[in-house]
C-alpha positions in Angstrom: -20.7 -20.2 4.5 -17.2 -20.9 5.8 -15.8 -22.2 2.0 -17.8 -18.9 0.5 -16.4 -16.5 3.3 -12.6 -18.1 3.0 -12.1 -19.7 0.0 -14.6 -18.2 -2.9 -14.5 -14.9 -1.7 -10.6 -14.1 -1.3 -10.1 -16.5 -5.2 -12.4 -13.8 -6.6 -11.2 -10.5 -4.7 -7.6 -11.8 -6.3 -8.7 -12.7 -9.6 -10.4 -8.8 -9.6 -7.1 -7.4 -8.5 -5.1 -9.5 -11.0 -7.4 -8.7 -14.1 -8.6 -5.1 -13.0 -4.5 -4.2 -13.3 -4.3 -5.7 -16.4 -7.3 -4.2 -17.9 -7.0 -0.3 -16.1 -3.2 -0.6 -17.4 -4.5 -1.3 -20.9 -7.4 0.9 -21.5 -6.8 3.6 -19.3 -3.2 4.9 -19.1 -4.0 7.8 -19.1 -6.1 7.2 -15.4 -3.2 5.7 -13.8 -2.5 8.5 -11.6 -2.9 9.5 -7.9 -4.3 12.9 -10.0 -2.1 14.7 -7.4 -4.1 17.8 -5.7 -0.6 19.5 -4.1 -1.5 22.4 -6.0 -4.3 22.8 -4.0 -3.4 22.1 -0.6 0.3 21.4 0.2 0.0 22.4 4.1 -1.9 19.4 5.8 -0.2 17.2 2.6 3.5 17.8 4.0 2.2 16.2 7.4 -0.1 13.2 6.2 1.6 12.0 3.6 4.9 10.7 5.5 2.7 10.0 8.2 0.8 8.0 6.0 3.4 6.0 3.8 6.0 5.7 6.2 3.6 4.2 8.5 2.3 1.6 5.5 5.7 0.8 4.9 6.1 -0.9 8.6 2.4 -2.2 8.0 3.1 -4.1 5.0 6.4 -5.4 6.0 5.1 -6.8 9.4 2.4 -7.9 7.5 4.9 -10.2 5.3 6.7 -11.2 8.2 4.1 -12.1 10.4 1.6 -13.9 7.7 4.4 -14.6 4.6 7.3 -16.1 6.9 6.0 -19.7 9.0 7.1 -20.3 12.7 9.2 -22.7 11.6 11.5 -20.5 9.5 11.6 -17.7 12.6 12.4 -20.8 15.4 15.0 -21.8 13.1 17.0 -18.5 13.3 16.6 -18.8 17.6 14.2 -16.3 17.1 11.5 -17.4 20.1 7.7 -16.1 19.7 7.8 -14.3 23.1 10.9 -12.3 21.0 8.5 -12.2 18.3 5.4 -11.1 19.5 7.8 -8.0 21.8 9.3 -7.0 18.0 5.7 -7.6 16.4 4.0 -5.0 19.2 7.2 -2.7 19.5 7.1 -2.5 15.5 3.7 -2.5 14.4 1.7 -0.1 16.8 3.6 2.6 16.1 3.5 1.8 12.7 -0.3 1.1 12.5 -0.8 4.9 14.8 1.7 6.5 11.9 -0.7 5.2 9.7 -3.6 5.7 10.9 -3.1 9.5 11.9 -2.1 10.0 8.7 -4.9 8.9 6.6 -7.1 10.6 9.5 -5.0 13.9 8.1 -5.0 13.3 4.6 -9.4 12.4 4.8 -9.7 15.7 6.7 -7.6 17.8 4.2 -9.6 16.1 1.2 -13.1 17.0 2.5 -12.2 20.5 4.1 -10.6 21.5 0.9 -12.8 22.1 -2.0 -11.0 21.7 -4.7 -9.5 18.5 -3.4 -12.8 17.3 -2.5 -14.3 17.8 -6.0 -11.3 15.8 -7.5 -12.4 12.8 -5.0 -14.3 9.9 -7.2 -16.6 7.4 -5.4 -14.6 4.6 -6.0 -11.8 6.6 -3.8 -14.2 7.6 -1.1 -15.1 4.0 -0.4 -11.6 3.2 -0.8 -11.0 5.3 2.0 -13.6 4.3 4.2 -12.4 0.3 3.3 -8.6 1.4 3.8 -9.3 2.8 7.3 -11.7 0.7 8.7 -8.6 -2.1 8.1 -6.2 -0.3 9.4 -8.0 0.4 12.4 -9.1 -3.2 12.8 -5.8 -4.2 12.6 -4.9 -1.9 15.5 -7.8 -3.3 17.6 -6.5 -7.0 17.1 -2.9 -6.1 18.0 -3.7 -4.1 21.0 -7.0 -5.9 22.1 -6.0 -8.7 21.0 -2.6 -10.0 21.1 -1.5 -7.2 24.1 -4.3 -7.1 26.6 -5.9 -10.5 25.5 -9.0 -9.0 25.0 -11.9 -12.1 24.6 -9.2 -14.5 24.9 -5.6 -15.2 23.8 -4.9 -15.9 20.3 -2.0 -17.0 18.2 -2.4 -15.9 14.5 0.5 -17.4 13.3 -1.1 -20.6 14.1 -4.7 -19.6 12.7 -4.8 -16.6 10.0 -0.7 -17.1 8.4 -1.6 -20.5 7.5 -4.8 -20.0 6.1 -3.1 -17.3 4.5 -0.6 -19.1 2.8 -3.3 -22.0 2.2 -4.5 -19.7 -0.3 -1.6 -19.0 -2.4 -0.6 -22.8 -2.5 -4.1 -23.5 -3.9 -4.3 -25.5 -1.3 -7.3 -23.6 1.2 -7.8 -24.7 4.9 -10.9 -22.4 5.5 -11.3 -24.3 8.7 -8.5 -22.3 10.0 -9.8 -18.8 9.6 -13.5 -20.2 10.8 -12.0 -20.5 14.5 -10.4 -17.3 14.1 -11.9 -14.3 16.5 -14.3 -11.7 15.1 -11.9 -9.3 15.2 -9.3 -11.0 12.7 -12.3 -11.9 10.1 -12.9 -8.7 9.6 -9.8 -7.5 9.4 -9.1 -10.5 6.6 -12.1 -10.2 4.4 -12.0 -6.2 3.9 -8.3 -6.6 3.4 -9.6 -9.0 0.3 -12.6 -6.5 -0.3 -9.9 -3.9 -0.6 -7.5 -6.0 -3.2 -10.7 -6.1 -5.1 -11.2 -2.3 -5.1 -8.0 -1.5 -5.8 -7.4 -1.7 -9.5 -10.5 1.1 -9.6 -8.9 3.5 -7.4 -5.7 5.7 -7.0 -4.4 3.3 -4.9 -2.8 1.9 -8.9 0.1 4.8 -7.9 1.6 1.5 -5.6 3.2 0.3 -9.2 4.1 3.3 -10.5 7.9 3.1 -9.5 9.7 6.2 -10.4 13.0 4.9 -11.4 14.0 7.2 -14.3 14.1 9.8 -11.7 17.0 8.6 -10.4 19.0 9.6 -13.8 16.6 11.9 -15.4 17.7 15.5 -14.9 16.1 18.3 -12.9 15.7 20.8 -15.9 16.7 20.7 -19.6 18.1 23.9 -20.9 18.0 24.8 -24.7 20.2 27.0 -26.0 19.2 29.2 -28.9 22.1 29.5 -30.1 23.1 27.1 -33.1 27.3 26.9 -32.5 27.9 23.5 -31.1 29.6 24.4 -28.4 27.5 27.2 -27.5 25.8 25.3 -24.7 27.4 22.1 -24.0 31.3 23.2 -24.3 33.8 20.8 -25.6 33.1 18.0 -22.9 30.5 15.2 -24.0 27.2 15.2 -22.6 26.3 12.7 -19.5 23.6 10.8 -19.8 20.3 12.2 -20.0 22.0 15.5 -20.5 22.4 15.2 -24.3 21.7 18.2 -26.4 18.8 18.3 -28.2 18.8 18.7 -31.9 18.2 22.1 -33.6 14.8 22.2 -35.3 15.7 23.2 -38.9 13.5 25.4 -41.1 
């Protein structure tokens, strides 16, 4: 059970991530899409949403931080785990509430509003219910857990980081996570779970990086009229602002 629970199980969840992109990307380009419901409902949107991604933001980069970067590296830098577990609870419970609240909003706003609600596929509904129980898990181990010592002290970044990383070096020390608390392996194996879902679900939008917006303009304007200069003047075009050609008859 321990080498299916922390070796097998995360090597498959991974290998579905990995290959679900790949295949969704390929054959279904068209999907790749939060399918945005603002038009809907933009009230309840305008709070959740920041609430929401904001809050992931600080989520994933304490997550880095605190599984991605060893001890070592951090006591190298003078940087002593009593600092780092004050920055870890200062940063991440506010981060993980933002969070929190926020999907809370954004669930609320997707079932009271119908149209929203009928533009909400399975897959996303138990992406939700995955996505949240996580999040709030992860609360419960950093507040139970690490701040009130709930069932006993625990370091993770002596347990779950290395076990972590174990997995990436292809290298796994499933021993590690077995002496974990309860707490932390659930929090690790829906995380996994939740890898595996996401190549099926709107959660795709994560690699959809905007960065033609930066240059792209707000609004093209056409003129009608066919003198060069009618519409551009004499200077030349920047870019993304060239002129386009005249449709000839």
């Amino acid at each position: 059970m321990t080498t299916l629970l922390w070796v097998i199980v995360p090597y498959v969840c991974l290998a579905v991530f990995v290959v679900g992109h790949v295949w969704r990307y390929r054959y279904d380009k068209f999907g790749w899409t939060t399918r945005s419901s603002q038009l809907y409902e933009d009230r309840l949107l305008r709070i959740g949403s920041p609430l929401f991604h904001f809050g992931m933001l600080g989520v994933v980069l304490g997550h880095v931080m605190g599984l991605l970067i060893p001890q070592s590296a951090t006591d190298a830098i003078g940087l002593s785990p009593s600092a780092y577990h004050t920055i870890a609870l200062v940063g991440g419970i506010p981060a993980g509430a933002a969070t929190l609240a926020g999907l809370a909003i954004l669930v609320y706003r997707r079932r009271a509003t119908g149209p929203v609600f009928s533009a909400t596929t399975v897959n996303d509904k138990a992406m939700y219910a995955v996505l949240g129980t996580v999040i709030a898990l992860g609360i419960w181990n950093t507040v139970a857990g690490s701040l009130f010592h709930f069932g006993g002290e625990y370091h993770y970044r002596d347990g779950v980081s290395p076990w972590f990383r174990s997995i990436f070096y292809l290298q796994p020390e499933p021993d590690l996570m077995a002496d974990a608390p309860l707490g932390f392996q659930l929090h690790a194996i829906l995380a996994f779970v939740l890898f595996a879902m996401w190549p099926f679900t709107r959660l795709v939008h994560v690699f959809s990086a905007p960065v033609g917006y930066i240059t792209r303009p707000y609004i093209v304007y056409r003129s009608r009229d066919e003198r060069p200069d009618a519409a551009t003047g004499t200077r030349a075009p920047q870019r993304g602002w060239e002129r386009p050609e005249l449709h000839k008859k």
